[in-house]
C-alpha positions in Angstrom: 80.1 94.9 93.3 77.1 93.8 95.2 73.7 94.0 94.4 70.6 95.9 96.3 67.1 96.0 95.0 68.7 94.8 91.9 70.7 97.8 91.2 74.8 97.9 91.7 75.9 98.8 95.1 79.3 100.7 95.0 82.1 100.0 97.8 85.2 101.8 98.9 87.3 98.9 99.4 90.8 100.0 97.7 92.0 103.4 96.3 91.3 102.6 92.9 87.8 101.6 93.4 86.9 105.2 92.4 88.0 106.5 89.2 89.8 110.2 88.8 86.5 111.8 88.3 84.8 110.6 91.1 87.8 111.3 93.2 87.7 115.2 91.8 84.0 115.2 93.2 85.1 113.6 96.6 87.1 116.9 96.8 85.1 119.2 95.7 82.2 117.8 97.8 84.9 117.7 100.6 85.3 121.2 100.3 81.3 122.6 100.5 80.9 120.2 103.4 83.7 121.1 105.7 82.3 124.6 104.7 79.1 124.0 105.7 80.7 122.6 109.1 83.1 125.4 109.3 79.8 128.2 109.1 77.6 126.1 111.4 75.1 125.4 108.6 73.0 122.3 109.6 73.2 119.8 106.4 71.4 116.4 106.7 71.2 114.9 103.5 71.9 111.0 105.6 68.8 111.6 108.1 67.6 108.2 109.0 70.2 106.2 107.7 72.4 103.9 109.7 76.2 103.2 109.6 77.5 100.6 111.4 81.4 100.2 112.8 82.9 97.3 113.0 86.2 97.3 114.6 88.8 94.4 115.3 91.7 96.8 115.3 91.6 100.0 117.7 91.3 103.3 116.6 90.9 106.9 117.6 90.7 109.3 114.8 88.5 106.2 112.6 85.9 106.3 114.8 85.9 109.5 115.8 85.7 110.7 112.2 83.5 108.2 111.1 81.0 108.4 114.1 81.0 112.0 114.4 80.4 112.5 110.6 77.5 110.6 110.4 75.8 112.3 112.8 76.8 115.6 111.5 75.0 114.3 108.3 72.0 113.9 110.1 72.3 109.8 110.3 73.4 107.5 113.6 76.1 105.6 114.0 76.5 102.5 115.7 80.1 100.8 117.2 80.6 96.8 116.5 83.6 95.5 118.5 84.7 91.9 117.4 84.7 91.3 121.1 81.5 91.7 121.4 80.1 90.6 119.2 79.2 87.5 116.9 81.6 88.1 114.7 84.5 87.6 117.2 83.0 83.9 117.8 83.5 82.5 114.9 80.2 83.5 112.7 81.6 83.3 108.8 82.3 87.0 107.0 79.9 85.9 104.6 76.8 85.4 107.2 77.5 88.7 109.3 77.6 90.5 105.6 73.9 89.3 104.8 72.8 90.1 108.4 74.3 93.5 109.0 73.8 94.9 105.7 69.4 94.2 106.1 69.8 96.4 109.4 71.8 99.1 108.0 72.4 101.3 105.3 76.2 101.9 105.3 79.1 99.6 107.1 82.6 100.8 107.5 85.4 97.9 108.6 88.6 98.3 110.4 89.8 94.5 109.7 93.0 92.5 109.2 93.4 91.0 105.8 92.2 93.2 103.3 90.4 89.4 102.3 88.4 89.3 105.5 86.4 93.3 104.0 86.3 91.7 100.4 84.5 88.7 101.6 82.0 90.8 103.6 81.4 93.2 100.7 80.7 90.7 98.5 78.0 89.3 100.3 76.3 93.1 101.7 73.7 94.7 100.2 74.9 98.0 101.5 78.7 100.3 100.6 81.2 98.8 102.1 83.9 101.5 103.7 87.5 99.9 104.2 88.6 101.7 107.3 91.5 100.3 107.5 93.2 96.7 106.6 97.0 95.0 106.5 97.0 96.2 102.8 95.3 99.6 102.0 94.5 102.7 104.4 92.1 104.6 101.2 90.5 107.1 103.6 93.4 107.8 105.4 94.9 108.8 102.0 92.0 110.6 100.5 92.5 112.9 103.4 95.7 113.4 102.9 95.2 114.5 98.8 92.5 116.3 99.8 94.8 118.0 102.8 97.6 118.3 99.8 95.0 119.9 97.2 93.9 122.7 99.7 97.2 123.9 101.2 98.8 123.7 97.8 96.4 123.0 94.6 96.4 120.2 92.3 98.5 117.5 92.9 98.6 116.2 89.5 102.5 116.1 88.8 104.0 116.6 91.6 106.0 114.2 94.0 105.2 112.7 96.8 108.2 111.7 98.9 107.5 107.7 101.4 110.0 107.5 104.1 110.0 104.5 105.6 107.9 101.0 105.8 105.7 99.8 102.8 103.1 99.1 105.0 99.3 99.9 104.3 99.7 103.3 103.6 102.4 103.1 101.0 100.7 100.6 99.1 97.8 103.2 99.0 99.5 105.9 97.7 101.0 103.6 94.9 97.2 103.6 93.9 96.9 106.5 94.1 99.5 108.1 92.3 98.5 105.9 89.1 94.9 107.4 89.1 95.9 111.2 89.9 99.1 111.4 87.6 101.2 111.8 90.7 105.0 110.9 91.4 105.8 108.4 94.4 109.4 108.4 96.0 109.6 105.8 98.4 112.2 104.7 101.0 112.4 101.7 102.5 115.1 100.0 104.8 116.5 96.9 102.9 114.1 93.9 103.2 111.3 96.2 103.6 110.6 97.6 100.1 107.5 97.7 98.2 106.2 93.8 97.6 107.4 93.4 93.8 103.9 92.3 92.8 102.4 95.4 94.5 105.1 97.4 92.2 104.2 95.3 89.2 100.3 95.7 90.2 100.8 99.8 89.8 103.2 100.1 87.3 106.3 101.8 87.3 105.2 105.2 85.6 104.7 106.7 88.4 107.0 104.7 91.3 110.5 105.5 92.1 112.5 103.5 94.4 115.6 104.9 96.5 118.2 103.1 98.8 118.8 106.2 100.4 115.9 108.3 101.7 117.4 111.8 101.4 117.6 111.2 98.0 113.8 109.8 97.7 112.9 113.2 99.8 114.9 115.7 97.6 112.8 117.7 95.6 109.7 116.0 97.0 106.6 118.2 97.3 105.3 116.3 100.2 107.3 113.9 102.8 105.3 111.6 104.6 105.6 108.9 106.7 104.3 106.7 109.3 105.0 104.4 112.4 108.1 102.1 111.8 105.8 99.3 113.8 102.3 99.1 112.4 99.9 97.2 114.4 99.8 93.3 114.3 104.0 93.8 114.2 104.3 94.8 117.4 107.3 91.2 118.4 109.2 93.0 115.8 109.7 96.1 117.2 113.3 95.8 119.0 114.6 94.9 115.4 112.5 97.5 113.2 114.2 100.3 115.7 117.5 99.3 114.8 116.5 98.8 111.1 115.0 101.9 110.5 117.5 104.0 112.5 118.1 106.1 109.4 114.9 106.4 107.7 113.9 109.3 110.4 112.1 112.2 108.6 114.1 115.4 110.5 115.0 118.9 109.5 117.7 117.9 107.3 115.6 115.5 105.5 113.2 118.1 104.7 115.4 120.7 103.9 116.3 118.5 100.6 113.0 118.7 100.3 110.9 121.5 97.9 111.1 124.9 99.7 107.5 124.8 99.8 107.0 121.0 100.8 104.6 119.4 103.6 104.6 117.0 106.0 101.9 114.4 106.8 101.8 111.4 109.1 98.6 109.7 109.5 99.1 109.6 113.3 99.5 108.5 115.9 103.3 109.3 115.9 106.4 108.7 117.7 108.8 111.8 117.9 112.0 111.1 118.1 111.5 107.9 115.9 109.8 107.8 112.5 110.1 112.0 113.1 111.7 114.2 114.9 109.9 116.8 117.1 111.0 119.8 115.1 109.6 118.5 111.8 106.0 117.0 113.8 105.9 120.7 115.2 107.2 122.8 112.8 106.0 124.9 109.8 105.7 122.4 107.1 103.6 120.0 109.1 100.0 119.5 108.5 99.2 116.7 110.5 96.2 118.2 112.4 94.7 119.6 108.8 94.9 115.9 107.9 93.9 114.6 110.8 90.7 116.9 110.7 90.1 116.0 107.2 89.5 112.6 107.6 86.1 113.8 109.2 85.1 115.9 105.9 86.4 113.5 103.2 84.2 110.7 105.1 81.8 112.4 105.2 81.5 113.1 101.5 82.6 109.6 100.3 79.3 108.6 103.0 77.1 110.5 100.8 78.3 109.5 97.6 78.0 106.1 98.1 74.7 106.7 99.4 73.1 109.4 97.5 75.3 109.6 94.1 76.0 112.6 92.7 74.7 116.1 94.2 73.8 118.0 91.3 
């Protein structure tokens, strides 16, 4: 945790960075701010802050939420391509840490190693947001809970169904099953499973493996799953096709599934690959609900870090 002024400055590097409290005010917060948005009721409670973006992998919805939300807060945003910027050339993590976080009040990073955001948190004087790195996807995830909690309630207890790579976004749920008292079913093609130490890392009260994904989705309150090629793998894409053949969520798969289940994908998605077009489209899905979220959970986990707790 850095320092600023003296007092601790909190980051949202990893899941578990916030503890289950915190993460029940995230939600509830979520909720009175996507009302507000929902009724057209200006709410500025960021007006003359500054986030800056800084992006060395693309995205859409990232910085379309994050940009987007801070304005709607009443603050400005400001876009940092590694191409364009010092960063890109070579300037050391450390040194574009001290220098961004004096200009700024708030940084979000869409990075590579999950090393490269650590090593610029460490050294900001600002919250550090991880937007998305090899490792952990935490606000993708907190929109989908938050997505989870207001379709369906709490979902302390229930099951959580991963079909497909251990990428990212598996690794984040992990997390955050410990914290929230959820179940994890994941799925993975062999040599693709969970890394052990990532298993070992979370424990195994709440992790189940499963060789066989309709067996991981049966009973599952929510099946999600995401691209079978996640950026930076892209020269392993012939042979991920072939491997992951069978790990397609489709009708079938969620018909094993809870009568009442969802399905998420963090987007963008393939149909016809990681899922088929009937599930994407159907009832069950809520992928537009989670994609919207993403703007509303950001935008409470913005003022949190900045402002604390609104009484």
């Amino acid at each position: 945790m850095s320092e600023k002024n003296g007092a601790p400055v909190k980051h949202f590097l990893q899941f578990k960075d916030l503890n289950r409290e915190e993460l029940e005010y995230l939600f509830e917060r979520t909720r009175i701010i996507k009302q507000k948005y929902k009724s057209y009721q200006q709410y500025w409670p960021l007006s003359d802050r500054t986030l800056v973006m800084i992006f060395e992998k693309a995205s859409t919805r990232t910085r379309l939420s994050f940009e987007a939300g801070m304005q709607q807060l009443g603050g400005s945003a400001i876009y940092l391509n590694t191409r364009d910027s010092q960063l890109g050339r070579g300037e050391p993590v450390e040194d574009a840490g001290q220098v961004i976080s004096r200009m700024s009040d708030i940084v979000m990073i869409r990075t590579f190693e999950q090393s490269i955001i650590e090593r610029f948190a460490a050294h900001s004087r600002v919250p550090v947001i991880n937007g998305l790195t090899n490792e952990y996807h935490p606000c993708q995830i907190l929109a989908d809970i938050y997505t989870y909690i207001e379709q369906r309630g709490s979902i302390q207890g229930k099951t959580v169904a991963w079909i497909g790579d251990s990428n990212n976004m598996c690794n984040t749920w992990l997390q955050a099953a410990e914290i929230l008292d959820f179940n994890v079913h994941v799925s993975t093609p062999p040599e693709y499973e969970v890394e052990p130490e990532r298993a070992g890392l979370y424990g195994h009260e709440h992790y189940e493996e499963f060789t066989d994904p309709m067996e991981a989705a049966r009973g599952a309150d929510l099946v999600t799953t995401d691209v079978w090629t996640s950026m930076g793998f892209e020269a392993e894409n012939e042979e991920r096709m072939k491997d992951f053949a069978d790990w397609q969520v489709d009708e079938d798969m969620m018909a094993v599934a809870a009568k009442d289940a969802l399905f998420m994908h963090c987007l963008p998605a393939h149909r016809g690959e990681e899922v088929s077009a009937g599930v994407m489209d159907g009832p069950q899905s809520v992928v537009w609900d989670e994609a919207e979220n993403r703007l509303h959970v950001q935008k409470a986990l913005m003022e949190y870090l900045l402002l604390g707790k609104i009484q």
